[in-house]
PLY file of the C-alpha trace (Angstrom):
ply
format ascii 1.0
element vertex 327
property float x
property float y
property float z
element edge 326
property int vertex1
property int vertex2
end_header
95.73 120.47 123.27
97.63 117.50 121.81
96.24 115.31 124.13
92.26 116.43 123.65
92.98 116.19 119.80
94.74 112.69 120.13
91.38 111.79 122.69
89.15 113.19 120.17
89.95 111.20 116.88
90.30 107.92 118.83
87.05 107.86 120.01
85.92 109.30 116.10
88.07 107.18 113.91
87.08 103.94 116.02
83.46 104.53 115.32
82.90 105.19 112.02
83.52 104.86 108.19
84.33 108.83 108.22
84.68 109.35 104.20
82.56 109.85 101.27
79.52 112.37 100.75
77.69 110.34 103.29
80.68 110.88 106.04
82.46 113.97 107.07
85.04 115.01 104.25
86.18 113.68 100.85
89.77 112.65 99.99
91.72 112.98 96.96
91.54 109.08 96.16
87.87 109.61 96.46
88.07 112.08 93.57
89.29 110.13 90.87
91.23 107.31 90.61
93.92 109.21 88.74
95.20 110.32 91.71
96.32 106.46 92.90
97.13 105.62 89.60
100.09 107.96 89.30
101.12 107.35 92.77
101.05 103.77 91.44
102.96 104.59 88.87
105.50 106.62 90.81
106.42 103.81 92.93
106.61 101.61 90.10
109.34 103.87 88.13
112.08 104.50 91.04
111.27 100.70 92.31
112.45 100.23 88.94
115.24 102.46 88.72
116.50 101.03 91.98
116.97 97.61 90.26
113.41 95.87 90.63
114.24 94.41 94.56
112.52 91.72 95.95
110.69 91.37 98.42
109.36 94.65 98.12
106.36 95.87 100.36
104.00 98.28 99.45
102.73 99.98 103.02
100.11 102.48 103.88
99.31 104.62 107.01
95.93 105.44 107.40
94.87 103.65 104.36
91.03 104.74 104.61
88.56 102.34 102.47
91.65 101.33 100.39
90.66 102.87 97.39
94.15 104.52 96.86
95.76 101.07 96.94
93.43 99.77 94.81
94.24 102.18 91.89
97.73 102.42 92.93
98.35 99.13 93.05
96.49 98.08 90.03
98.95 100.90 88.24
102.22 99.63 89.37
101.34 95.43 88.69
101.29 96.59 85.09
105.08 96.98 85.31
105.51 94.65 87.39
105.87 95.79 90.63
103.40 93.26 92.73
104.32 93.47 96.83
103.31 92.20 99.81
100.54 95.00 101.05
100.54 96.54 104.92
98.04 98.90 105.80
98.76 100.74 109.31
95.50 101.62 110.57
93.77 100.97 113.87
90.05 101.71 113.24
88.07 98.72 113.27
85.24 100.39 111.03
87.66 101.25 108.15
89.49 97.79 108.84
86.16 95.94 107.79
86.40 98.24 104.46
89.69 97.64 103.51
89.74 93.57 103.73
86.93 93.62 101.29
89.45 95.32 99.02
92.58 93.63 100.23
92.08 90.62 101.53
95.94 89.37 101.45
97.09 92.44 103.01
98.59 92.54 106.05
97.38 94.90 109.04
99.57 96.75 111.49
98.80 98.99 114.45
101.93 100.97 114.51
105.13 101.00 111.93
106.45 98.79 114.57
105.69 95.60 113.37
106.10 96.51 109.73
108.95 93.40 107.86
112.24 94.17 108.77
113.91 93.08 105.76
113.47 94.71 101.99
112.64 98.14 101.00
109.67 99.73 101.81
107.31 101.51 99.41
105.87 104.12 101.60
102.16 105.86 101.12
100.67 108.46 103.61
97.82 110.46 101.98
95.63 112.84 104.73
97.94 110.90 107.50
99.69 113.31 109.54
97.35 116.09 109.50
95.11 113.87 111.97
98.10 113.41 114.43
98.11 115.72 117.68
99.57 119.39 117.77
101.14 120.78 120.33
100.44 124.53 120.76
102.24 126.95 122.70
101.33 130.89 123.26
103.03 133.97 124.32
101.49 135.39 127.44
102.60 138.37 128.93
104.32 136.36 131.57
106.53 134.40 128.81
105.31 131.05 126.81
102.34 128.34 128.24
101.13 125.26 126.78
97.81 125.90 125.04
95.50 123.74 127.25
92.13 122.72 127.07
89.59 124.15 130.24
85.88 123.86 130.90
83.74 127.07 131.42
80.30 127.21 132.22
79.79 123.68 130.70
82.08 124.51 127.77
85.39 123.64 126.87
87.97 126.04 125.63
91.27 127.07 125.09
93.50 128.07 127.98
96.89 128.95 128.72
98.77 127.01 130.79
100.69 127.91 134.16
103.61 125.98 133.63
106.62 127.85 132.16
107.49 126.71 128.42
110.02 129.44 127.37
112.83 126.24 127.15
110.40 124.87 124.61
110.69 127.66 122.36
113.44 127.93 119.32
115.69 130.61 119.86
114.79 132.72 116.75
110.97 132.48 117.52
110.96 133.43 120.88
110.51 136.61 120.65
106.89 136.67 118.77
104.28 138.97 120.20
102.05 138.36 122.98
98.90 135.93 122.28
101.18 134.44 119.18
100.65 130.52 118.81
103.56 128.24 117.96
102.14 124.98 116.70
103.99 121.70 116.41
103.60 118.01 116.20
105.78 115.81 117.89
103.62 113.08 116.59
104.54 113.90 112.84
108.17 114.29 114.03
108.18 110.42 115.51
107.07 109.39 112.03
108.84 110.72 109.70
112.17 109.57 112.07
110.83 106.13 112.30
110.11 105.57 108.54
113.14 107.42 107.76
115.32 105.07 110.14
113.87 101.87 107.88
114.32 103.74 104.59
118.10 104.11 105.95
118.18 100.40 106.47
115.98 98.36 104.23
115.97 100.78 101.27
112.64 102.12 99.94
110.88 105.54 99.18
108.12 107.23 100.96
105.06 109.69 99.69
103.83 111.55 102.20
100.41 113.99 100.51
98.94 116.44 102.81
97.66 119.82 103.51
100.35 122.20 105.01
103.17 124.81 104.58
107.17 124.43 103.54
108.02 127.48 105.27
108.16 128.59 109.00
105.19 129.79 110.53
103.43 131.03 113.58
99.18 130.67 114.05
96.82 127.43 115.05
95.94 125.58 112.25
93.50 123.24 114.47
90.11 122.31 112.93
87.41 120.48 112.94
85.23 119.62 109.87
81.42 116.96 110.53
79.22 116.40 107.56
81.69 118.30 104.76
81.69 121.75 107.23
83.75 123.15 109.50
82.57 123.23 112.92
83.95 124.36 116.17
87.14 122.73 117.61
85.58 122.47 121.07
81.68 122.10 120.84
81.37 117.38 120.02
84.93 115.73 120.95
85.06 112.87 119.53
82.23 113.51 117.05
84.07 115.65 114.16
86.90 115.34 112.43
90.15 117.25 114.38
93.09 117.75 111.83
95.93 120.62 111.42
98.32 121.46 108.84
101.38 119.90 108.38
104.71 121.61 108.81
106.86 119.85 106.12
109.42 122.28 106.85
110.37 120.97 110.21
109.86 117.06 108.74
112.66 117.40 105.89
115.34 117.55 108.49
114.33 115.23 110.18
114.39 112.63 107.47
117.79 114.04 106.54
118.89 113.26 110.07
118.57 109.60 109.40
120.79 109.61 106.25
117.69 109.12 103.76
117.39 111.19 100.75
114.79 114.20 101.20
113.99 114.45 97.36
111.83 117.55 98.09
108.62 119.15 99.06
106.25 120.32 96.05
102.71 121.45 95.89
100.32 118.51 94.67
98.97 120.15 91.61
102.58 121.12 90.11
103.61 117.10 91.18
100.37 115.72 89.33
101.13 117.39 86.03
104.93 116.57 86.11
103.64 112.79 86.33
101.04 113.28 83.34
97.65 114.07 84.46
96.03 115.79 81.81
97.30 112.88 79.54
95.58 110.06 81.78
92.19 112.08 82.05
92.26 112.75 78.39
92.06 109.03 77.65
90.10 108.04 80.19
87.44 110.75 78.74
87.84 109.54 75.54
86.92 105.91 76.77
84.06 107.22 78.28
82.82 110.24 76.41
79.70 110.39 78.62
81.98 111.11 81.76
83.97 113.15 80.38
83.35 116.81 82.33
83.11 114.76 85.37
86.54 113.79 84.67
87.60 116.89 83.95
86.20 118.39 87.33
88.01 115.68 89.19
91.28 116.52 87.79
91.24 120.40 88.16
89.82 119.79 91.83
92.98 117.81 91.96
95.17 120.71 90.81
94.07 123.90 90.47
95.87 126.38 93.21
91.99 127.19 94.25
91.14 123.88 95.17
93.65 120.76 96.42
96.76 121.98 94.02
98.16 124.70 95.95
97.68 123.85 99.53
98.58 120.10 99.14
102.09 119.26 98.98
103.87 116.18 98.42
106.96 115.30 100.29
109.70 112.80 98.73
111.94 110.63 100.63
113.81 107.95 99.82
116.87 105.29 101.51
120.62 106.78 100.94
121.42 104.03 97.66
117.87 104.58 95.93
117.04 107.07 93.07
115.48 110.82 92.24
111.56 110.12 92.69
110.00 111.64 89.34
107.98 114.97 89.66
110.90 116.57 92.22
0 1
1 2
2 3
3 4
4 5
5 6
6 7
7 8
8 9
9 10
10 11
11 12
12 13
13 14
14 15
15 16
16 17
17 18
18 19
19 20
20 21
21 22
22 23
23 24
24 25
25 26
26 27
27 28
28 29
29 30
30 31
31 32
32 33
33 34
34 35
35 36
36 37
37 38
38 39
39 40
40 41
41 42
42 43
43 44
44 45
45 46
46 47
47 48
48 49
49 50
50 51
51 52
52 53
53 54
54 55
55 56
56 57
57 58
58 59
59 60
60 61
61 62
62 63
63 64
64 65
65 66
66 67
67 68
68 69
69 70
70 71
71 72
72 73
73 74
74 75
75 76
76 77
77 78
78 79
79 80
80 81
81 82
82 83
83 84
84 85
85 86
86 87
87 88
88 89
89 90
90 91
91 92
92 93
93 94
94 95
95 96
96 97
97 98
98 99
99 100
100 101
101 102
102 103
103 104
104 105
105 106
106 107
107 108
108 109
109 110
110 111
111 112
112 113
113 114
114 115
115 116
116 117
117 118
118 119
119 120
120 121
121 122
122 123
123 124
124 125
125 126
126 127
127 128
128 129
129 130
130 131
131 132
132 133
133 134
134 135
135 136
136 137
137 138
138 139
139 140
140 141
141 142
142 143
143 144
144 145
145 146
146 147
147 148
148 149
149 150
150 151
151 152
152 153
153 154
154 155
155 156
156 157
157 158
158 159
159 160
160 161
161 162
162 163
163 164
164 165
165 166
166 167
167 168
168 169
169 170
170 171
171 172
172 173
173 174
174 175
175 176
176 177
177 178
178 179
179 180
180 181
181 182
182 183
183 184
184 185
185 186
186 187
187 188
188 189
189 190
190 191
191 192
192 193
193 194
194 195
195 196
196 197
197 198
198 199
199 200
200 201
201 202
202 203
203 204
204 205
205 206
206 207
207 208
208 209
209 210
210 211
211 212
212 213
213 214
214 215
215 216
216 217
217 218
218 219
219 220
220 221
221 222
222 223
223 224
224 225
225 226
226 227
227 228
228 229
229 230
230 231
231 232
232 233
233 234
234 235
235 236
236 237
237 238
238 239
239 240
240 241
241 242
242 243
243 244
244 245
245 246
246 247
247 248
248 249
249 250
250 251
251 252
252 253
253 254
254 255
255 256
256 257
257 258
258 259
259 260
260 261
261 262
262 263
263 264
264 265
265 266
266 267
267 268
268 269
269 270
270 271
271 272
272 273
273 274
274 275
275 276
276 277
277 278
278 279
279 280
280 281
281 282
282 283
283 284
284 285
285 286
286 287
287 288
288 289
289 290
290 291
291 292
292 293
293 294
294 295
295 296
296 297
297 298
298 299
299 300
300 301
301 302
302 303
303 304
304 305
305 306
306 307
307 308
308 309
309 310
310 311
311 312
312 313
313 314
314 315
315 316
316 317
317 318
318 319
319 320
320 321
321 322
322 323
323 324
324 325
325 326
């Protein structure tokens, strides 16, 4: 399974600009700039509560159009934070977009090549929900590797033959037959390699996605093409294949690397602590004309119906650097 979703949005992030109500979904930087504005601001604060280092470098994984460094950035030069800009992406299409924004920044395919010297201000909004899963289900003859098989021209989910009982934690094992135990080594390679340069160079990292802070069992796999959700199996490479993120098992795993884990809090609750409502009350009374529009853009951002609930926001930041606001 890992390796048909990690097939899958190769082939569809490397062929098209996937955002907006033209593309496949919308994302919250898409919604109002209020979102990268207090992310901007965010940074800005513990950068300066850490003592206002330079260099400093502002870096992004999976930086879409670059519309969240553009507000975010534009936030944080106001006090002057002003870094060197990396964007870690690898799709030509949204490449082309994000130059037109940011022509000085600097583009990376992997964290890799990222500076090695000076802390690192760390965004990754709707990254890790498109990295590969791994799924595993109880069969009655133990626990298989979900795989992917072909029947009758169709793919579909199969279990595997191989014996993955090893692979199981202790305390889970024991789940009922046909249970699915979902993971993502992917997510857990990036939060230990970001953590191991927070633990070095210093810095603080944002990481802003849909998922769940406490154990769980179930596939979370799905696809979404043209703002809907459509089957997992029926156009590889054609739809958009993300899963939820399991911030429970990604706090240790900073932890591990002697970085601070400053918490895990849902996105609506972390919006208001930084002052929301404040920022689109002025910005509707600049523009009285917009002002429901702004209004539907913020509670879309927070309400526990929409983005505020589901979202969460995970805080992590080098051993010698401050509390991040809003934890």
């Amino acid at each position: 399974m890992a390796h048909y979703m990690a097939e899958s949005n190769a082939r569809y992030y490397a062929s098209r600009d996937p955002l907006g109500t033209t593309g496949d979904f919308i994302t919250a930087p898409e919604i109002s700039q209020m979102f990268g504005e207090l992310i901007g601001l965010w940074l800005a604060d513990i950068w300066i509560r850490a003592g206002r280092p330079k260099p400093v470098h502002y870096v992004e994984l999976g930086p879409g159009r670059g519309t969240l460094a553009r507000d975010a950035l534009g936030a944080a030069r106001r006090y002057g934070l002003d870094p060197q800009v990396h964007f870690v992406e690898t799709s030509p299409a949204l490449k082309a977009l994000q130059n037109a924004l940011h022509p000085q920044a600097i583009w990376h395919d992997d964290l890799s090549t990222l500076p090695a010297s000076g802390p690192l201000l760390i965004v990754a909004n709707e990254f890790l929900d498109a990295l590969p899963v791994r799924q595993l289900v109880k069969t009655a003859h133990g626990w298989r590797e979900r795989m992917v098989g072909l029947e009758d021209d169709a793919l579909l989910p199969v279990a595997g033959t191989q014996p993955m009982d090893n692979a199981v934690p202790a305390a889970r094992a024991d789940a009922p037959e046909d249970t699915i135990l979902e993971t993502s080594p992917a997510c857990a390679a990036v939060l230990f390699e970001v953590a191991g340069r927070l633990a070095t160079q210093g810095g603080a990292a944002l990481f802003i996605d849909y998922g769940y802070d406490q154990p769980r069992f179930g596939s979370t796999l799905q696809a979404v093409r043209a703002h809907r959700k459509v089957d997992v199996f029926t156009a590889p490479g054609e739809a958009d294949l993300t899963a939820h993120v399991d911030f429970a098992a990604l706090a240790p795993i900073a932890q591990s690397r002697g970085v601070r884990w400053l918490g895990t809090v849902e996105q609506g609750a972390w919006l208001r602590a930084l002052g929301i409502d404040a920022r689109a009350d002025a910005l509707a009374a600049f523009s009285p004309t917009h002002a429901a529009d702004i209004a539907v853009a913020r509670d879309r951002l927070i309400d526990a119906d929409q983005m505020g609930s589901l979202f969460k926001v995970m805080g992590v930041a080098g051993p010698d650097w401050p509390d991040g606001a809003a934890f």
